[in-house]
N, C-alpha and C positions, 0 to 999 in steps of 0.2 A: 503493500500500500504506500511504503513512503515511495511509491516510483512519481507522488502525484508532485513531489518536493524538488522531482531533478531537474523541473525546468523552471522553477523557480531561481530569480534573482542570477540570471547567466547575464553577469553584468563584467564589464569591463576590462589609443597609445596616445602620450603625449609627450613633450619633453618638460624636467622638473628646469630646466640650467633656463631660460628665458625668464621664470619671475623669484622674486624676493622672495622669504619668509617672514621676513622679518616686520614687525609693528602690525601681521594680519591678525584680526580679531580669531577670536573662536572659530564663531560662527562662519568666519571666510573661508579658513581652515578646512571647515566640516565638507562646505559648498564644494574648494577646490578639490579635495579628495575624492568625493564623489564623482567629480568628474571625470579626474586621471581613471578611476574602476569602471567609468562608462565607456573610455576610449579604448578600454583591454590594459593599462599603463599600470601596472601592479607595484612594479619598482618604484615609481616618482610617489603611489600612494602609501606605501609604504614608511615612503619618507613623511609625508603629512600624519600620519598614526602616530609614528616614533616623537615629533615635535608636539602632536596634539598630547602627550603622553609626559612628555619632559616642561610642557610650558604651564599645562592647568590642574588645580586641586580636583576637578570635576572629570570624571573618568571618560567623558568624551570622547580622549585616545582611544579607552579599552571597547567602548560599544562601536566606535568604527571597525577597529580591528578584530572585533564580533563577524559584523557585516561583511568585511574581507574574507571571510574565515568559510561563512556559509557561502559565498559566492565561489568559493575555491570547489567546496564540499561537492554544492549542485551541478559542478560541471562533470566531476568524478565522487560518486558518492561512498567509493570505497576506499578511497584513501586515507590513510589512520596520522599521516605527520602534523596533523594540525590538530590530535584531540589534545595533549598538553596543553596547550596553549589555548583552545576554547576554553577548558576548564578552568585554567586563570584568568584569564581576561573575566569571564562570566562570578566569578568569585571576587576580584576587583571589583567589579561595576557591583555587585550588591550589598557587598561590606560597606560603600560610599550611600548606595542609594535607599536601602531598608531604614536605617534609622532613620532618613529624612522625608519618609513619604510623606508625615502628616505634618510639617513643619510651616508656617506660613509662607514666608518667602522663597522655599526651593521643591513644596509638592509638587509642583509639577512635572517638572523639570525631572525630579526623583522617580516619581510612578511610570514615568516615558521610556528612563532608563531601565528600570527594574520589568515593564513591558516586554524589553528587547531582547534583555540579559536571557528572562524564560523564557523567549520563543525561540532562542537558540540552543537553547539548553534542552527545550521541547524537542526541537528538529532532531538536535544529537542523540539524547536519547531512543529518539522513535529509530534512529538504524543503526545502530544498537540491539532494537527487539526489545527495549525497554518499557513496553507501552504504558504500566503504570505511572513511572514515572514522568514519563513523556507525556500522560495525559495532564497528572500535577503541574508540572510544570507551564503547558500550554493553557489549563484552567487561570494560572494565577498571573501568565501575559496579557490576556484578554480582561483580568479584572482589572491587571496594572495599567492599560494600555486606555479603558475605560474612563478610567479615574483622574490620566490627565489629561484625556478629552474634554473629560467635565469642569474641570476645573478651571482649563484654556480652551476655552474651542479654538483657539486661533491655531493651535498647535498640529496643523492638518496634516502632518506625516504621520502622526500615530497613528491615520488612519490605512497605512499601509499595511501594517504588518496585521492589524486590525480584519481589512478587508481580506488580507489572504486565511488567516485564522477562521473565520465564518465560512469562506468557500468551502474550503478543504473540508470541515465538518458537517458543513450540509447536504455532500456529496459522497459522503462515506455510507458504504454498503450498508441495508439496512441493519442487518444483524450486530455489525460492529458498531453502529450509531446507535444504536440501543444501551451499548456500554460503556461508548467513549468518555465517559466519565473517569472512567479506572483503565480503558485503554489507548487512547487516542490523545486528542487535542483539546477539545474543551467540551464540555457536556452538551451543547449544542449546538446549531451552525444560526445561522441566519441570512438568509438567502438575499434581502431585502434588503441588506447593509453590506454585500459582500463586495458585489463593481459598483455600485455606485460609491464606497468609499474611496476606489482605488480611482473612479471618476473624479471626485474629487481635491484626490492628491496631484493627479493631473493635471487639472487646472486652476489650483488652489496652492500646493506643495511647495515647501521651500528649497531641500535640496534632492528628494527623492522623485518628483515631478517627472524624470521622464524613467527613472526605475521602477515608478507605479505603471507606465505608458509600457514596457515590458511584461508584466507579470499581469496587467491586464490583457493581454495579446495574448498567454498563454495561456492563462482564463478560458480564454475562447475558443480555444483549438479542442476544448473538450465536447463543443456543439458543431456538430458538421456546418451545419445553417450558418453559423455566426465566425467559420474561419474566411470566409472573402473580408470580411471586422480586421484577425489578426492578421491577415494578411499587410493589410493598410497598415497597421500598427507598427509591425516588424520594418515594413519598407519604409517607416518616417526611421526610425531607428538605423538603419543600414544608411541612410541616406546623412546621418548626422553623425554619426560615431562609424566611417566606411571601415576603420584598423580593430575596429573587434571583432575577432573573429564568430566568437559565439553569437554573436546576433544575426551574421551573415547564417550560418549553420542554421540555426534556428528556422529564419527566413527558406531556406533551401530544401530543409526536408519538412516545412508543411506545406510548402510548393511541390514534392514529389507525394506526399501523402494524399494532398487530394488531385493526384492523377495529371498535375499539371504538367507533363514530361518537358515541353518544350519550354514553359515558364522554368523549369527545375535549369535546365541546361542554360539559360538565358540566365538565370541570377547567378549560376559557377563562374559562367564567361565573365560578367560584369565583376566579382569576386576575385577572380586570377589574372584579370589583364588590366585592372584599373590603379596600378602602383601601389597594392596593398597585397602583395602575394605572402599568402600566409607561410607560418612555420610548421612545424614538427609538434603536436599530432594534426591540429586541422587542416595540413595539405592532403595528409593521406585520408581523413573522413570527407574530405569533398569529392575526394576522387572515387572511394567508395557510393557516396550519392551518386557522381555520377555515372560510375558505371549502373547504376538501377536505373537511372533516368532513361539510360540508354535500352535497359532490358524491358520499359516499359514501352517503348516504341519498334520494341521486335528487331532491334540494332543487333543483331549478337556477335557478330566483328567487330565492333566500337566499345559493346560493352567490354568484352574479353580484353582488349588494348589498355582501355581505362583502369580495368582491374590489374592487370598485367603491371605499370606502374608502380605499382605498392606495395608487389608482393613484399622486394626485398629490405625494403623499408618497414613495412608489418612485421617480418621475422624477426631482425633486426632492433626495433622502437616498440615492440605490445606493450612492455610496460607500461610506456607514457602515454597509451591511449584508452581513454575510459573504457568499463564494459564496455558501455552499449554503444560506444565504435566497435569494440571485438565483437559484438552479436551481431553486427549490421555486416561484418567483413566475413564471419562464418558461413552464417546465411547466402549472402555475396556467391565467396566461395565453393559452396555446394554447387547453387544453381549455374554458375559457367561450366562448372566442371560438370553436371549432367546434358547441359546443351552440347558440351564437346563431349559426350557418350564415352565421357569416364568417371564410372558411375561409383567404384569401389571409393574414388576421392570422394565425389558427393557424398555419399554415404557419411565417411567417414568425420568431413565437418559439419552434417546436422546433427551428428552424435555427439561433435564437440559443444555444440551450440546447446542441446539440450541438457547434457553434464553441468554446462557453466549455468544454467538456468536454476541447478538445482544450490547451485550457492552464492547465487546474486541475482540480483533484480533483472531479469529481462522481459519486454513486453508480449504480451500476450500474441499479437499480427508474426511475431517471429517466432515463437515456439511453436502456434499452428503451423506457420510455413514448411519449419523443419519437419516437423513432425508429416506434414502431407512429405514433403520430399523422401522421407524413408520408405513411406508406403509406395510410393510411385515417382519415378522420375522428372523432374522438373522439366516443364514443355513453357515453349511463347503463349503468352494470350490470341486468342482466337477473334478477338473481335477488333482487331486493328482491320 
């Protein structure tokens, strides 16, 4: 279930050496950072964490570098080098913030932080396999996150982390929403306040304004109906932040998901030849898309060439490519190698694809795939 968490927050090149630090507020601080993690620029926000961290008694440093931490997580949700360091930062921020929630002049401020702290602390534990705690934890971001709503309405980014909390809960399978109290995120969702909150952060937001304009895109992609929506959302995104690569990705496989091959193939081009050609893993996950894009227009010399690219770079780099690149490439894999009626290979990586299923999150469209490719050979589509 946390698979609903990996496309959350796939935020963010810029360069640090053009401006000061020096004499920036807090608040400019928080803004510029935010922006370097929309560009893809991790290093330069890095730097803004470590100064946000060494300049203020307010643990601002620690919930940015929260938010760095989860945006790492969602892009690879199996990677473990970052839980030390959530677990301090998140221990920081609520040693500062618990005892001043009810304080006159810093609740707010306090309940916003102490918000954020659990719903990271939520996320980590839920993969994990934590659920209770994950649920505790996600119960008492939503109360914190409530509280300094109420206190500030002006405070309109809490309604980010706000409005993805409500979705996620009011979209959990029925059985498990029954329980989510003790296993999930918060005892209930609220359908009602979920995008329009994140509407609002949009066009209201102070530094999260267009990290809400992402995560509401990907909102969307849960409604067939309402992805030509994320469509638009992702392309304002690509079109503003061209060097992150995640957004480009994003953009690209929900243009192949719903079937748009030629749109698919049109946003790699615009991706690989516009001065922003990516690095090492997302050159080799684009090339994987496209060789699908190509398998969806009955291409299978162009798809084989495109796949052909990566192999030795795949063998080579798996590590540094999330699962659900390696399930996308197995998958891949099979199916060229059955169009080239060498079926012992096919075979062999839907069996990998289904192993690795049984100990990470991979989506359901791929484990059916695999699993038809065992029973029967992978053939083109019939109605091109």
């Amino acid at each position: 279930m946390h698979r609903i968490y990996r496309f959350l927050f796939f935020l963010p090149f810029a360069s640090l050496s053009l401006f000061s630090l020096a004499d920036q507020p807090m608040t400019a601080l928080e803004r510029q950072g935010t922006q370097f993690r929309l560009s893809g620029d991790f290093t330069s926000a890095k730097v803004i964490e470590n100064e946000l961290i060494k300049r203020y008694p307010q643990p601002a440093g620690h919930v940015f570098a929260l938010n760095t931490i989860i945006t790492q997580l969602t892009w690879d949700e199996t990677q473990t080098a970052y839980d030390e360091a959530l677990v301090n930062h998140a221990a920081t921020t609520l040693e500062w913030c618990e005892p001043r929630i009810d304080d006159e002049d810093l609740s707010a401020i306090a309940n916003y932080y102490c918000g954020q702290a659990n719903f990271v602390l939520s996320f980590h534990h839920a993969l994990k396999g934590k659920y209770y705690q994950a649920g505790k934890r996600g119960t008492a971001s939503i109360d914190y996150l409530e509280t300094a709503l109420s206190i500030d309405p002006s405070m309109i980014d809490a309604k980010m982390h706000l409005g993805v909390g409500y979705h996620v809960a009011d979209n959990l399978p029925p059985f498990i929403k029954m329980f989510s109290r003790f296993l999930w995120f918060i005892p209930t969702g609220n359908s009602e306040k979920s995008l329009p909150y994140l509407l609002d952060v949009m066009r209201d937001g102070d530094q999260y304004q267009d990290v809400a304009r992402y995560l509401y895109g990907i909102l969307l992609l849960e409604d067939p109906a309402l992805r030509p929506e994320a469509v638009k959302q992702l392309t304002w995104l690509v079109s503003h932040y061209p060097a992150n690569g995640r957004f480009q990705l994003r953009l690209i496989s929900l243009l192949l998901i719903m079937n748009d091959f030629e749109g698919t193939l049109n946003a790699i081009s615009n991706y690989l030849e516009k001065g922003h050609r990516p690095a090492e893993p997302e050159l080799s996950i684009t090339k994987i898309l496209k060789a699908r894009a190509y398998l969806g227009l009955n291409e299978t010399e162009l798809a084989a060439n495109a796949f052909s690219e990566i192999n030795s770079v795949f063998l080579s780099k798996r590590d540094g490519i999330p699962d659900w690149g390696v399930a996308w490439y197995l998958l891949t894999d099979g199916q060229v190698n059955d169009l080239a009626n060498r079926r012992d290979q096919a075979i062999a990586a839907y069996r990998q694809l289904l192993s690795m299923a049984k100990e990470t999150s991979v989506s359901d469209p791929l484990i059916e795939a695999a699993r038809a490719g065992l029973s029967e050979p992978y053939r083109l589509r019939s109605d091109q």
